[in-house]
N, C-alpha and C positions, 0 to 999 in steps of 0.2 A: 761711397757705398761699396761694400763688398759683393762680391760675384757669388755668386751659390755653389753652393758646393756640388760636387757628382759623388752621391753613393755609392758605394763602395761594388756593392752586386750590379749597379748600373755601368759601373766605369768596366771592370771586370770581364763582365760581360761583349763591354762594347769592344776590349780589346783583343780579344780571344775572334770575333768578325774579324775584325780590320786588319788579323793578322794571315787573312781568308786571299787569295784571287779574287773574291765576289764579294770584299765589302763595299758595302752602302758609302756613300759620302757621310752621312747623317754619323755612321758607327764609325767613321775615321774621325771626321770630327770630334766626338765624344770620346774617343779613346787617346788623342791626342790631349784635348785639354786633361784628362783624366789622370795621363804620365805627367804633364806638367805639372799639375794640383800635387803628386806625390813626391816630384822631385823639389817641391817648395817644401812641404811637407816634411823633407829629409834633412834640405839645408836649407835651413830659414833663410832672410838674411836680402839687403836691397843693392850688394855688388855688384853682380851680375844681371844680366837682364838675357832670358832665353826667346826668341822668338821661333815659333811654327805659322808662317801666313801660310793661308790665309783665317788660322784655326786658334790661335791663342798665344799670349805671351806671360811667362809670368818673371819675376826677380827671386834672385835666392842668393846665396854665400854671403856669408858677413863680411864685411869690410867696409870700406867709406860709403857712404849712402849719395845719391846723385837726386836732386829734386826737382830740374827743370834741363830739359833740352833730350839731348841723346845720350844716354850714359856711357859712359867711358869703358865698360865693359859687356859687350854685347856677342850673342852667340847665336847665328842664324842657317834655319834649315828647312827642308823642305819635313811635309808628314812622313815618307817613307824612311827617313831616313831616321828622325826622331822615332818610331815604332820599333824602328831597328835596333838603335842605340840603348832608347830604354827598357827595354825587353829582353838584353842581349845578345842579338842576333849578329850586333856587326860591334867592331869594337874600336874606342876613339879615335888612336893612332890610323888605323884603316880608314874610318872615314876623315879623316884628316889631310893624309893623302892623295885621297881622292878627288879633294875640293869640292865637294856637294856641301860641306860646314863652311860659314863665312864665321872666321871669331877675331875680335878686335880686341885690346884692351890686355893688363899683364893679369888681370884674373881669370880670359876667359879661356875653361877650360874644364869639362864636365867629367874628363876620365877618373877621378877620384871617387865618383859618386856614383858613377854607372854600374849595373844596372837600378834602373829603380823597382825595376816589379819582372820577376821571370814565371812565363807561361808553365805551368804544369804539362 
């Protein structure tokens, strides 16, 4: 079963908070899954596999599809850092550096696609 989608003025919304000192859990939440849904949305596709715990995961980039176990291309991070990334606040290479991104696998690797949505 598919996961429901976040409207557009809902998602939007929640991310323009969460890019606040004083957002809510609830709006980081929803602004997280939000970037996720859009960065699927941009590159389809079941290579990769993006994880934000404890907020959401979704798959994107085409290439070989992985059906059972852990996939061989995984990219994992904390909310701030995926708010940052997707927003473009901070940018791959940087957080790369950094090691706050855990990325395994020879596809994983989001700087191509970044940003997915920038704040006005």
């Amino acid at each position: 079963m598919a996961r429901a989608r976040i409207p557009e003025g809902d998602g939007l919304s929640a991310v323009a908070e969460a890019l606040t000192a004083s957002a809510s859990r609830d709006a980081t939440a929803t602004a997280v899954r939000f970037l996720l849904q859009a960065l699927a949305d941009k590159v389809p596709g079941n290579a990769v596999e993006v994880r934000v715990p404890p907020f959401g995961a979704v798959q994107c980039i085409e290439g070989p599809r992985h059906t059972r176990g852990t996939p061989p291309n995984v990219i994992e991070m904390d909310a701030p850092t995926w708010l940052a990334l997707a927003t473009g606040r901070a940018a791959w290479p940087d957080v790369m550096a950094s090691g706050v991104v855990h990325a395994s696998g020879t596809r994983a690797t989001l700087e191509p696609y970044l940003p997915v949505y920038r704040p006005r």
